[in-house]
C-alpha positions as CSV (number, residue, x, y, z in Angstrom):
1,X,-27.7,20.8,-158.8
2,X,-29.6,17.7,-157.5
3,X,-28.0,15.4,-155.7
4,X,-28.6,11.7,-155.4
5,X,-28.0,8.6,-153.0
6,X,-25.0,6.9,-154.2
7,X,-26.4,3.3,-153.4
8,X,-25.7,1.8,-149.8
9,X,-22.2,3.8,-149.2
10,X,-25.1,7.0,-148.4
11,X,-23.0,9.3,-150.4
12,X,-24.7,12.5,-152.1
13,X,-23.8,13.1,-155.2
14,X,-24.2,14.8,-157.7
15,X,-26.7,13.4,-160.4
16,X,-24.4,15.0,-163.5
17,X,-20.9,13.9,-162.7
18,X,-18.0,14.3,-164.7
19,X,-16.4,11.7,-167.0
20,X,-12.7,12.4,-167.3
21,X,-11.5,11.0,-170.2
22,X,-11.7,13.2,-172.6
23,X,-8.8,15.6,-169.7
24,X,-6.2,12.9,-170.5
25,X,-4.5,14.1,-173.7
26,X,-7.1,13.8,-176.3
27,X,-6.8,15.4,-179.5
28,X,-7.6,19.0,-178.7
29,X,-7.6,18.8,-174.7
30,X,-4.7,21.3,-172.7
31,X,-4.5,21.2,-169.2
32,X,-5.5,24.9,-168.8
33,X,-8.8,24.1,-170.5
34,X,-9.6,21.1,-168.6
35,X,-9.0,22.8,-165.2
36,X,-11.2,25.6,-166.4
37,X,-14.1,23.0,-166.8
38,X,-13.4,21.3,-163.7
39,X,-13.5,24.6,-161.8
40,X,-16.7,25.4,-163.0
41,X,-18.1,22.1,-162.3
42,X,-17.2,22.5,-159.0
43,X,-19.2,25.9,-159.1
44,X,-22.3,24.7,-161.0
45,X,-22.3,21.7,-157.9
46,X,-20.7,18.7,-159.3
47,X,-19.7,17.0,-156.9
48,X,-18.6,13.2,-158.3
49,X,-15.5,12.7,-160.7
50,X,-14.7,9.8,-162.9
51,X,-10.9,9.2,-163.6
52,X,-8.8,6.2,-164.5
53,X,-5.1,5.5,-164.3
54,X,-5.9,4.8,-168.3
55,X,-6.8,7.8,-168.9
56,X,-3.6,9.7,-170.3
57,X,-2.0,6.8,-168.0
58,X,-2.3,8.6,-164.8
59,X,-2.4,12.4,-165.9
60,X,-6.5,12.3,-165.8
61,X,-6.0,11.2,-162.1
62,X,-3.0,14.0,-162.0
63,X,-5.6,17.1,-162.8
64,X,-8.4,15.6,-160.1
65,X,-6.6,15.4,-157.5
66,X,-5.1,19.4,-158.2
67,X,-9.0,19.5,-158.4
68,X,-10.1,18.6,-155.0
69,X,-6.6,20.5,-153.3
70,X,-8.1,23.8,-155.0
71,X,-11.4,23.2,-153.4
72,X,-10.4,21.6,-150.3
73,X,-13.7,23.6,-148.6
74,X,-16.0,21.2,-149.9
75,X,-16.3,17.9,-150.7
76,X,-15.5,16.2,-154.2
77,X,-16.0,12.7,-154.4
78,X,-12.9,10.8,-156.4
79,X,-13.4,8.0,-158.6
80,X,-10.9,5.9,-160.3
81,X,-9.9,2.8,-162.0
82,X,-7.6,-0.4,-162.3
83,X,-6.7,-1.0,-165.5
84,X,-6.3,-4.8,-166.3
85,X,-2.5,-5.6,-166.2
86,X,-2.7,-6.7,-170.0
87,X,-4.0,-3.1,-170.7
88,X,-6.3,-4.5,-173.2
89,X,-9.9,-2.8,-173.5
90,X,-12.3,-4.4,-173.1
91,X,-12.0,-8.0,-171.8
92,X,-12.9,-11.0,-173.4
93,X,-14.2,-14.0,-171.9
94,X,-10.4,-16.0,-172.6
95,X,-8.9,-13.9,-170.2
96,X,-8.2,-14.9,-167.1
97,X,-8.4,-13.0,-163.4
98,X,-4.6,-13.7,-164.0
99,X,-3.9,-11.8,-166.4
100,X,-6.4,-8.8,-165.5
101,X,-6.2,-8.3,-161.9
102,X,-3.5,-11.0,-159.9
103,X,-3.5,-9.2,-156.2
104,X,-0.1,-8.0,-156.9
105,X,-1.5,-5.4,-159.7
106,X,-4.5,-4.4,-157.6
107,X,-2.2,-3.1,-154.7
108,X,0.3,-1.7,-157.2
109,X,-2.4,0.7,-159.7
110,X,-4.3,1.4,-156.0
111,X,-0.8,2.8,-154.7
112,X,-0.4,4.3,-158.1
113,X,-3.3,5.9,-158.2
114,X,-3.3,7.5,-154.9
115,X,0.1,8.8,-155.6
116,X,-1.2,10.7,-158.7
117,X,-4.4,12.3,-156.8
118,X,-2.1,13.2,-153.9
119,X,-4.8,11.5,-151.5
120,X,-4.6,8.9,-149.0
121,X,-7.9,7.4,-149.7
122,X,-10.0,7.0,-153.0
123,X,-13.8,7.1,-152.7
124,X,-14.3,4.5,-155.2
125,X,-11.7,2.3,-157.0
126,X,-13.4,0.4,-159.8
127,X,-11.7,-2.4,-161.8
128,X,-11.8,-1.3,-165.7
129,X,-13.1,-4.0,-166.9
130,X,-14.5,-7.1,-166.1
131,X,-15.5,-11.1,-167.0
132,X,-18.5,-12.4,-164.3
133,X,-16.2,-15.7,-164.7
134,X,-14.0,-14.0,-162.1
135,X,-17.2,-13.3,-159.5
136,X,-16.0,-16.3,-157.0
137,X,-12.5,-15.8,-157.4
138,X,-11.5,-15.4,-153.1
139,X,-8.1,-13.5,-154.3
140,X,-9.6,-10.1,-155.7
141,X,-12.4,-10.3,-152.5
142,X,-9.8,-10.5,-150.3
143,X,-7.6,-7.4,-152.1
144,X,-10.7,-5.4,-151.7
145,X,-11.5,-6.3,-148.5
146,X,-7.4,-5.9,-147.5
147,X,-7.6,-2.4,-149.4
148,X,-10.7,-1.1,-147.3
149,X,-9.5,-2.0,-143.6
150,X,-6.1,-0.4,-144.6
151,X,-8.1,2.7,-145.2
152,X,-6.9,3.1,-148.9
153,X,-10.3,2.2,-150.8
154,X,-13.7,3.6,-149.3
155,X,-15.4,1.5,-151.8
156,X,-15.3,-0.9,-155.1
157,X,-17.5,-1.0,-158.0
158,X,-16.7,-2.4,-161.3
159,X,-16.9,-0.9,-165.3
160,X,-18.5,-3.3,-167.0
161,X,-18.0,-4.1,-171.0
162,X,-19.2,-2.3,-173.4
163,X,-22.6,-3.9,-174.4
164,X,-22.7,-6.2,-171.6
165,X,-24.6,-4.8,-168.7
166,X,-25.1,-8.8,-167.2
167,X,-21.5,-9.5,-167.6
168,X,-21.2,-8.8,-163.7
169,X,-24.5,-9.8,-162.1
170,X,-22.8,-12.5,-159.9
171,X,-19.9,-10.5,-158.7
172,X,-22.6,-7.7,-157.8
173,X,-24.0,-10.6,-155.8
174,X,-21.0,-11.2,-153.4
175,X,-21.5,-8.5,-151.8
176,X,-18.1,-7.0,-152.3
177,X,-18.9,-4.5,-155.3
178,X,-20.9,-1.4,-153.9
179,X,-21.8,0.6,-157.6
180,X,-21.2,-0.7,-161.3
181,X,-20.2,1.4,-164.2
182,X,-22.0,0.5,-167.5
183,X,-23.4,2.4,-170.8
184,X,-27.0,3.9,-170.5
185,X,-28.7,6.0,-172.2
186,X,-31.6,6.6,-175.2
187,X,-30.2,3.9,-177.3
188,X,-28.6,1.5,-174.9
189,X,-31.5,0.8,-172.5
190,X,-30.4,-2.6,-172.0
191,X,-29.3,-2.2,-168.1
192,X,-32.9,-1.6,-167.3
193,X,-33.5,-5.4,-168.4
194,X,-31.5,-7.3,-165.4
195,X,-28.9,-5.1,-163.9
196,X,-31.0,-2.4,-162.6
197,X,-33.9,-4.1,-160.7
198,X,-30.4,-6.2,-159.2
199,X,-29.3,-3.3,-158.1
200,X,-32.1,-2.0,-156.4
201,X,-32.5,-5.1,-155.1
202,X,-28.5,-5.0,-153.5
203,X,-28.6,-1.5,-153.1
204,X,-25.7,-0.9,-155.7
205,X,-25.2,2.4,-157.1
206,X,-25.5,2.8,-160.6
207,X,-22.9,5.3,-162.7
208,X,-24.5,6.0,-166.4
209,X,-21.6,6.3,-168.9
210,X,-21.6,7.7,-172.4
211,X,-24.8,9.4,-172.4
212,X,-24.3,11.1,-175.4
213,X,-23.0,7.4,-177.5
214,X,-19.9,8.7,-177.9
215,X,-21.3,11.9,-179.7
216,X,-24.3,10.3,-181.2
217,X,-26.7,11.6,-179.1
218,X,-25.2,15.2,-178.9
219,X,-26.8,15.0,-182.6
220,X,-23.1,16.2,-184.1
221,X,-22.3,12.5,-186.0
222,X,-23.5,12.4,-189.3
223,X,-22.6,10.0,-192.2
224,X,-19.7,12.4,-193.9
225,X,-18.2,13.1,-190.1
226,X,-14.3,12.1,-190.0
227,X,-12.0,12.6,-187.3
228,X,-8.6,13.9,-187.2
229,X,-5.5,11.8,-186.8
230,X,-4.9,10.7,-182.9
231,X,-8.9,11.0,-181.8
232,X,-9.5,7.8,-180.7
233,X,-13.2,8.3,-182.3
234,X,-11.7,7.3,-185.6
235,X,-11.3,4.1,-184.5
236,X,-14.9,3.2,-183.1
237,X,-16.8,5.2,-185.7
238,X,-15.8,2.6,-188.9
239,X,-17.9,3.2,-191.7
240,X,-20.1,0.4,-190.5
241,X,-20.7,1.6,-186.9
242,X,-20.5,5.8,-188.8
243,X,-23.5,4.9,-190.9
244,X,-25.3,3.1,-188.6
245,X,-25.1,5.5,-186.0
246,X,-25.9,8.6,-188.1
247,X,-29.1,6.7,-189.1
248,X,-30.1,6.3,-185.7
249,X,-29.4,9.4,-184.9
250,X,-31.2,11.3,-188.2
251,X,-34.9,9.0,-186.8
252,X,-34.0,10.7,-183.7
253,X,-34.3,14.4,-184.7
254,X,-38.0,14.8,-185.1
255,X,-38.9,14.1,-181.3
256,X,-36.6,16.2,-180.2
257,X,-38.8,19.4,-178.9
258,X,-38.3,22.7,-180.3
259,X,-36.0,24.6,-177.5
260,X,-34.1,21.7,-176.4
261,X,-31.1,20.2,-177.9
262,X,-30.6,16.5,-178.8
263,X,-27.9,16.2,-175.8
264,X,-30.0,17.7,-173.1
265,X,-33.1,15.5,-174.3
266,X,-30.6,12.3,-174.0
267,X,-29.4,13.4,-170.5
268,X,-33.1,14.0,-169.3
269,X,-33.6,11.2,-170.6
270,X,-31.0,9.2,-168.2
271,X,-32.5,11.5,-165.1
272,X,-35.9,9.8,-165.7
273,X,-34.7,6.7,-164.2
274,X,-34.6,6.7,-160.4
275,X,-31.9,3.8,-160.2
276,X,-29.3,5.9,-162.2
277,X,-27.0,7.6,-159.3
278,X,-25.1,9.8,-161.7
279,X,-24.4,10.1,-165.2
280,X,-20.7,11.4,-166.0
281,X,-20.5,13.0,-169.3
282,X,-17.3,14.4,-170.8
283,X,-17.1,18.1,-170.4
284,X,-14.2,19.4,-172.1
285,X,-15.0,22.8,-172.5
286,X,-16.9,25.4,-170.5
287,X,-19.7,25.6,-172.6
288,X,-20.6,22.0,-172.2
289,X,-20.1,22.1,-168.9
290,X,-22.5,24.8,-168.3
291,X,-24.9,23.1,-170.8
292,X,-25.1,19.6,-169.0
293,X,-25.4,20.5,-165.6
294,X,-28.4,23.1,-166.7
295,X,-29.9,20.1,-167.1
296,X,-30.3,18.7,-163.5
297,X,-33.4,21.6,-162.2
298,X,-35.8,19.0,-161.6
299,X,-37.3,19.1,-164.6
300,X,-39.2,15.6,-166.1
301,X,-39.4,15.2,-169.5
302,X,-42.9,14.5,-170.2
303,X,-44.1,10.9,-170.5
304,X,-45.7,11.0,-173.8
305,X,-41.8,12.2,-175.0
306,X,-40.1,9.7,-173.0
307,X,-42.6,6.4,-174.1
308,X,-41.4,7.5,-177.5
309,X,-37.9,7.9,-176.9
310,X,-38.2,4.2,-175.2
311,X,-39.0,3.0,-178.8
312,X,-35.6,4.2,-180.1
313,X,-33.8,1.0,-178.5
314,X,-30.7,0.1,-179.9
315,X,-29.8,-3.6,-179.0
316,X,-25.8,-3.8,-179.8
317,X,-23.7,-7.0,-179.7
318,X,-19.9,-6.6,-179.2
319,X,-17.9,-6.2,-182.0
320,X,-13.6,-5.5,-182.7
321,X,-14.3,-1.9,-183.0
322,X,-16.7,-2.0,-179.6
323,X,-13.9,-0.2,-177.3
């Protein structure tokens, strides 16, 4: 496993992390499962987690922090989140810092949270979502700062919207936010515009999520896919995102090189870019867990196959079915 530098907190992590989500009571997920998978991460050298107290509202957090007690020897970096206190995903640019994250609800999720990992500090606390309108906002600086001298939080980052990787840049600037959360990967390459060369620039750490589009890129979505009753999926693949998607993805199949699947080309795809710290798919079962982190040996994908998978740019706008 190779590890990177997790922006200016120094950490070493992991560069394939593990996205939690799908270990929160998702159609098809048991806790016996899930702790299999998170075992074996540990073993293949995974070494960064990503939880929320949304996920499974607190029973994601619940399994991770049985995680790091079974392998106490060595050290697994925990990441969680704040969801906003009108448990709506995602924001929208009405809401207020009021009714996301007043102080009061940042102190009561963080206490929350560390009660359901068992631990008395979190690596990284991230809010769940965010509106840059909030960026000056002294109440939620304060929190963080109040948070990190009590020795609770090590450090902050934020999740940014779906489809709007500069809905943060100037709370990145304040200099109280040390990695940001935001979709990256073949067809969302959008971060690389702005946010990225920001980052660099503040020496923020960045966390690719959904790497695979939500199952997309794993090459599984297809235009008669469905989706049983209770799998959130159902919900974001409407017939007009289904279609669309499964078109995407059908232009997609004749780069991908004979020997390699369509979800190991999109994670090698993510590893090209230097700024990415870690990428966190969801690894429900074993065999995906061996298959993803397989990926991280070092090995580039070749730059004739990456300028053409640079042309397969999918510039998306925010919708009602955008979760």
């Amino acid at each position: 496993m190779q590890l990177r530098r997790f922006g200016r907190t120094d950490w070493k992590v992991s560069e394939i992390g593990y996205g939690m989500w799908g270990a929160s009571g998702w159609k098809g997920s048991e806790d016996t499962q899930s702790e299999k998978s998170l075992d074996l991460a540990v073993s293949q050298g995974v070494n960064f987690f990503d939880t929320a107290w949304g996920y499974g509202e607190g029973h994601s957090e619940q399994l991770l922090g049985k995680l790091v007690k079974r392998h106490q020897q060595q050290k697994l970096y925990v990441a969680t989140k704040i969801p906003p206190m009108n448990f709506k995903w995602p924001s929208k640019k009405s809401y207020t810092l009021d009714e996301c994250f007043p102080v009061s609800h940042i102190k009561e999720f963080t206490e929350k949270s560390l009660t359901n990992l068992g631990l008395e500090k979190i690596d990284l606390m991230q809010f769940h979502v965010w509106e840059d309108a909030w960026a000056n906002d002294e109440r939620w600086q304060r929190t963080v700062e109040d948070l990190q001298k009590e020795g609770k939080v090590d450090a902050f980052g934020i999740s940014v919207n779906r489809w709007e990787p500069e809905n943060c840049l100037e709370t990145l600037k304040t200099g109280k936010i040390d990695s940001v959360q935001v979709i990256y990967n073949i067809f969302d390459q959008a971060p690389e515009d702005v946010l990225f060369p920001l980052c660099k620039k503040l020496d923020i750490a960045v966390i690719a999520r959904v790497p695979f589009d939500e199952g997309t890129l794993t090459g599984a979505i297809t235009k008669d896919t469905t989706f049983e009753p209770g799998d959130w999926r159902a919900s974001y693949f409407v017939p007009e995102n289904l279609i669309s998607s499964a078109e995407h993805a059908d232009r997609l199949r004749p780069v991908v090189p004979v020997g390699m699947s369509m979800a190991e080309m999109a994670l090698r795809f993510i590893l090209m870019n230097d700024e990415v710290s870690t990428t966190i798919p969801g690894m429900r079962k074993e065999r995906n867990v061996l298959a993803n982190t397989g990926v991280s040996d070092g090995t580039k994908l070749t730059q004739e196959l990456f300028n053409e998978l640079r042309k397969h740019r999918w510039d998306r706008e925010p919708t009602s079915w955008s979760q």
